[in-house]
N, C-alpha and C positions, 0 to 999 in steps of 0.2 A: 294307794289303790286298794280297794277291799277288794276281799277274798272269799265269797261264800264257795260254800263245801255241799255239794251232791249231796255226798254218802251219809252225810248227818241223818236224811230221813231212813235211811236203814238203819241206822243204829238209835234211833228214835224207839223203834218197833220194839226195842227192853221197857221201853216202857210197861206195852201189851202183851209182850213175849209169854210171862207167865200166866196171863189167862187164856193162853190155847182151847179154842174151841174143839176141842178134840171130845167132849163129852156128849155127841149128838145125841146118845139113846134118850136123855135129858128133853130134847129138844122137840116142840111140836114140828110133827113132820108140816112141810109147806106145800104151797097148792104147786100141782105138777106143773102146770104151763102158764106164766102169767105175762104181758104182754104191755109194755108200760110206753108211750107214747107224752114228747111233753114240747114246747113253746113257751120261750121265753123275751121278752125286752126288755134292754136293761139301757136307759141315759146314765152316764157315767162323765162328772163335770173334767174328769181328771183322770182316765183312764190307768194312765201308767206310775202313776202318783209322784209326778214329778215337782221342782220347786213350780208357786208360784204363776213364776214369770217364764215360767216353760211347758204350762198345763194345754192338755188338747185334749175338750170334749168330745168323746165317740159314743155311736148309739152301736149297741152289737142286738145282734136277733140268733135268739139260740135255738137250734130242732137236736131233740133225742130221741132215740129209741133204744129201748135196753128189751132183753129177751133172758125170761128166767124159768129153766127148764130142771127139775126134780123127779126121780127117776128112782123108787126107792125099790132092794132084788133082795129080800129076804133082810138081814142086818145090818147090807150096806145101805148107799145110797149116793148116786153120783146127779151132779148138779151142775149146769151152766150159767153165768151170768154174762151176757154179751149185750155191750152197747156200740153204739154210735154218735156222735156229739158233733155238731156241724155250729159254727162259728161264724158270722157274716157283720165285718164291720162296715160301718159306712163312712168313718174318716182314713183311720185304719187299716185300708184296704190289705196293705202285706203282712197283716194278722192274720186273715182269714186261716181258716184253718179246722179239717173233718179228722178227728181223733177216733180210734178204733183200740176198741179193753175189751179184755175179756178175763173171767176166772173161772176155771175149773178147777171141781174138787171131786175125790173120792173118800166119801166116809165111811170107813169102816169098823170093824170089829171081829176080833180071830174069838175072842171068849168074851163072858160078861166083863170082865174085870181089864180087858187089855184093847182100847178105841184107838183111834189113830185116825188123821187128815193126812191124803196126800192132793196139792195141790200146786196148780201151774196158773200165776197169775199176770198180765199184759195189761201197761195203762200207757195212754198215750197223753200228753197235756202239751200246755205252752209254758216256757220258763218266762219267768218276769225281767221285761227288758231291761231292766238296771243293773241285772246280774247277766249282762251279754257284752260280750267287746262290741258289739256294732249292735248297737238298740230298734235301730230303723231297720232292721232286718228279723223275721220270722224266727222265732228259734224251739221247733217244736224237740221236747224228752220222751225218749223209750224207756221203761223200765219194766224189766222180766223179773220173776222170780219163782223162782222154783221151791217146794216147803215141802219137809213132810212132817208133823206133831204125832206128837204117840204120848196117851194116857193111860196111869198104872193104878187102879182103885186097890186100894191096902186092904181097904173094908172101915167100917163106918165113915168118919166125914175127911180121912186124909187119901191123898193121891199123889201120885208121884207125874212130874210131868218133862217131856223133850223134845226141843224141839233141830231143825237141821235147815239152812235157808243157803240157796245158792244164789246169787243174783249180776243183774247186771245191768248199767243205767246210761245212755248215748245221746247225744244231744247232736242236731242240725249245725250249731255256730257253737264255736268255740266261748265258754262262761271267761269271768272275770278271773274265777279263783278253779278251782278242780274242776274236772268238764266230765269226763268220761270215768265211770267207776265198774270195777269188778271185783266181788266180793263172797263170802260165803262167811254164815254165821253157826256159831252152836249155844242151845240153850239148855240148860238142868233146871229143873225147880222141884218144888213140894206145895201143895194146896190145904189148906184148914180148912171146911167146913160146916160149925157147929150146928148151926141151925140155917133154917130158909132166910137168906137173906143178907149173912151173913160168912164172912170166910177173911183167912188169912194164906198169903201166897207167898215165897222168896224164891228169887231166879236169879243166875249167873249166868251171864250171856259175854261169849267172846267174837269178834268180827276179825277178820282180815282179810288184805286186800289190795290191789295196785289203782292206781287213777291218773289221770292227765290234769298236770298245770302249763298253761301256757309261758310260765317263766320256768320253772322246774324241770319240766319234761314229768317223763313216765318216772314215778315213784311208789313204793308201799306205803301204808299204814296199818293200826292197829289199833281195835277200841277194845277194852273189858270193861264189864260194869256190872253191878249189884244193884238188886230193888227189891222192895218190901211192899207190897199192896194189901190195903186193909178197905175192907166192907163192912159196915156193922148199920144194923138196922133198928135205930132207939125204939121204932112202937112202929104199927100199919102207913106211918104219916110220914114218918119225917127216918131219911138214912144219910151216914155221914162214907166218905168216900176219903183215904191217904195214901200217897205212894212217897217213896223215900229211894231215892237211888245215889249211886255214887259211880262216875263215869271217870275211867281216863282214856285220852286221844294220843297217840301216837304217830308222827310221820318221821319216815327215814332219810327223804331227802331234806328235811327242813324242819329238824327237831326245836330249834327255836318256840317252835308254835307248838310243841306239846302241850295239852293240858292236862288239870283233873279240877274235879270237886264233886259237890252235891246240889241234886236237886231232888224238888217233892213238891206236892199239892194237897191242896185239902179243899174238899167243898161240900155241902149239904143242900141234899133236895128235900124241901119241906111241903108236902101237901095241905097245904091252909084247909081248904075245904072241897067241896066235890068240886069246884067250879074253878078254884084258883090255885096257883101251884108256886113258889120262887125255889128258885137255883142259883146258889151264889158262891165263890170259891177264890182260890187266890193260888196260883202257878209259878214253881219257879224253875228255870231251863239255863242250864249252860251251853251253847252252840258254837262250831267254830267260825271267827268273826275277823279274819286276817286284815289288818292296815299297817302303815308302815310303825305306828305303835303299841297294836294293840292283836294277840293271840286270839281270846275268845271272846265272847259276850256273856252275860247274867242279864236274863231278863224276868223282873218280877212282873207277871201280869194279874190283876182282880176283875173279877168279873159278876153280874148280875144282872138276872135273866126272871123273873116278873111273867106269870102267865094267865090268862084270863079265859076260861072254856064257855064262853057267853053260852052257846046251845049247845048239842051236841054235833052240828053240823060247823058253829061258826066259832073260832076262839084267834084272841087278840094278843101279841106277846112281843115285848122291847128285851133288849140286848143291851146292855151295857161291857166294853171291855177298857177299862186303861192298862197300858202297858209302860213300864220303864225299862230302856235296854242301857247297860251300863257297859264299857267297852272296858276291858282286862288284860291282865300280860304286860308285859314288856320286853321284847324280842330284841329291839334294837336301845335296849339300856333306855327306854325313856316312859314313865306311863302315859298310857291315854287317858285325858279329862274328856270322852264324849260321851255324852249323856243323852239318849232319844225319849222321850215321851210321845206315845200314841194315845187317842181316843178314838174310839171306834162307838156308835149308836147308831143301832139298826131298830125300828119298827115296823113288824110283821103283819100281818091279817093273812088268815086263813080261811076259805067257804071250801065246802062239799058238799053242792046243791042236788047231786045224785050221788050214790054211789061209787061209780065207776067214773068219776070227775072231783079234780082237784083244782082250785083256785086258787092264787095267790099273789101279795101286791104286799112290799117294801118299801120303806125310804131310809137312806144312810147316810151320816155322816161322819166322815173319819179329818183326824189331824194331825198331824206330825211338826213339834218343837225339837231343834236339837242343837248343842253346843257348838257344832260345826258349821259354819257357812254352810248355806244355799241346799239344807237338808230338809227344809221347813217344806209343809205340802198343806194344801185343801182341798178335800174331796167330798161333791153331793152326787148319790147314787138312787136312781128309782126304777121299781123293778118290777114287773107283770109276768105272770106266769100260767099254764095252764099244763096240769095232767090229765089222761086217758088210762083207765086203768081197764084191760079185757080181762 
């Protein structure tokens, strides 16, 4: 039986941790009230991406409305970002499902030299029913968390950075592997940078935490990890992007599944010309990936992204991702041979025939090969969409 892990997307966030947006005075202040309204239909050949000979095409119809309010009193500035997300399948039906998020933040500053974010954030989603003991059942995630970043300018291009994240993540139906997470993080770092464009970061970031396994019971864990973010901008055109970290996982009741290692990415955005743009890069992620042979996973994925700005209203852009996930560890004295390959190809169009309108229309196809019986999947996805922007 796998075992996927909650709390990994918190301990994701080292990834990010050291670019703490906490340098607002930096930032172009944003429009006070803006008002986002959007429509979507999506035919999905294979919704839940299942093998095969178990797939069931759903059409979902999506309404949003997100509401983003800026509110700036001298050096602060406090900001709301509040949506609504409504979900209407039509095979699907005990999918359906109205998601309510919101972020607020206070940005401030006591001096020039000492910024700081405090913010309280809510997002409501659906877990992916493969990762649910009962699939045919709705299983929508809460996740809170509470932040506050605080930035220490040296003077010229170094800074000091910190951050404090308490959180905590609840789910309707009990998951396969960890369900319920409660946690709190702390992060230290230092920022380089030399010129516009470019910069060098390192952060230490610690988690801890208790969670719910449905074989386990209530247990702790524990992640530390290290990362290295580099920016560097070769000329106006073309910037290259690296991060280098080194994570270890810890669990109390089921140390078996400990892990550690390294992960990093490297990708480069190259502006061809005014009109055309590629992005293209290569990720690699250690996550925890429990089966009865196998601790975590290493997943190398590549990727390329091709974009074409025909007018300045209309521009056309493909998505390329392959992934390989290789399964790790050995818990119970045996390694795992599972090996997954994904291809994911998405093709975009974009129109903005007014202003304060957004158009858009997709087609995707994704595949999944794996060493494991009946892991294989085929999915064609098409996708219509429209925003309102006041």
């Amino acid at each position: 039986m796998m075992l996927h892990l909650t709390h990994r997307r918190a301990f994701a966030a080292l990834i990010v941790g050291v670019g703490v947006g906490c340098v607002h005075g930096q930032e172009k202040d944003p429009e006070r009230l803006k008002l986002k309204v959007g429509m979507t239909r999506t035919e999905d050949s294979n919704f839940s991406r299942l093998p095969d000979d178990k797939a069931v095409a759903d059409q979902v119809n999506s309404q949003t409305v997100d509401v983003n309010v800026a509110l700036p009193v001298g050096q602060q500035r406090f900001e709301l970002d509040a949506s609504l997300a409504n979900n209407q399948h039509q095979t699907l039906k005990q999918l359906d499902f109205l998601g309510r998020s919101y972020l607020a933040a206070w940005r401030w500053s006591l001096t020039p030299s000492l910024l700081g974010v405090l913010s309280s954030k809510r997002t409501e989603s659906l877990n992916d029913a493969g990762d649910s003991l009962n699939p045919n059942l709705r299983n929508k995630n809460v996740t809170n968390l509470d932040n506050l970043a605080l930035g220490y300018l040296l003077g010229g291009p170094w800074r000091l950075l910190a951050d404090y994240s308490k959180g905590t993540s609840t789910n309707e139906q009990a998951l396969l592997g960890i369900s319920d997470v409660r946690y709190e993080s702390y992060t230290a770092g230092i920022s380089y940078s030399p010129t516009s464009g470019s910069s060098l970061s390192y952060g230490h970031r610690v988690d801890s935490g208790t969670n719910t396994n449905p074989i386990t019971g209530v247990g702790g864990y524990s992640n530390i990890g290290d990362v290295v973010l580099v920016t560097y901008a070769l000329n106006d055109s073309t910037t290259l992007k690296a991060r280098l970290a080194y994570l270890e996982q810890h669990f109390s009741l089921v140390p078996k599944y400990d892990f550690n290692g390294v992960s990093g990415a490297v990708d480069a955005t190259w502006r061809i010309t005014t009109k055309t743009s590629l992005v293209g890069g290569w990720q690699r992620d250690i996550t925890s990936f429990q089966t009865l042979d196998s601790s975590y996973a290493q997943t190398d994925t590549f990727s390329l992204a091709p974009n074409w700005q025909a007018t300045p209203t209309l521009s056309l852009g493909l998505m390329f991702k392959q992934s390989v996930r290789d399964a790790l560890g050995n818990p119970n004295g045996t390694t795992s041979a599972r090996q997954d390959r994904t291809n994911d190809t998405t093709i975009t169009l974009q129109w903005q025939p007014r202003r304060y309108v957004n158009l858009r229309a997709s087609v995707s196809q994704a595949n999944r090969t794996s060493t494991v019986a009946d892991q294989d999947y085929n999915a064609r996805a098409v996708s219509l969409s429209a925003q309102f922007i006041y």
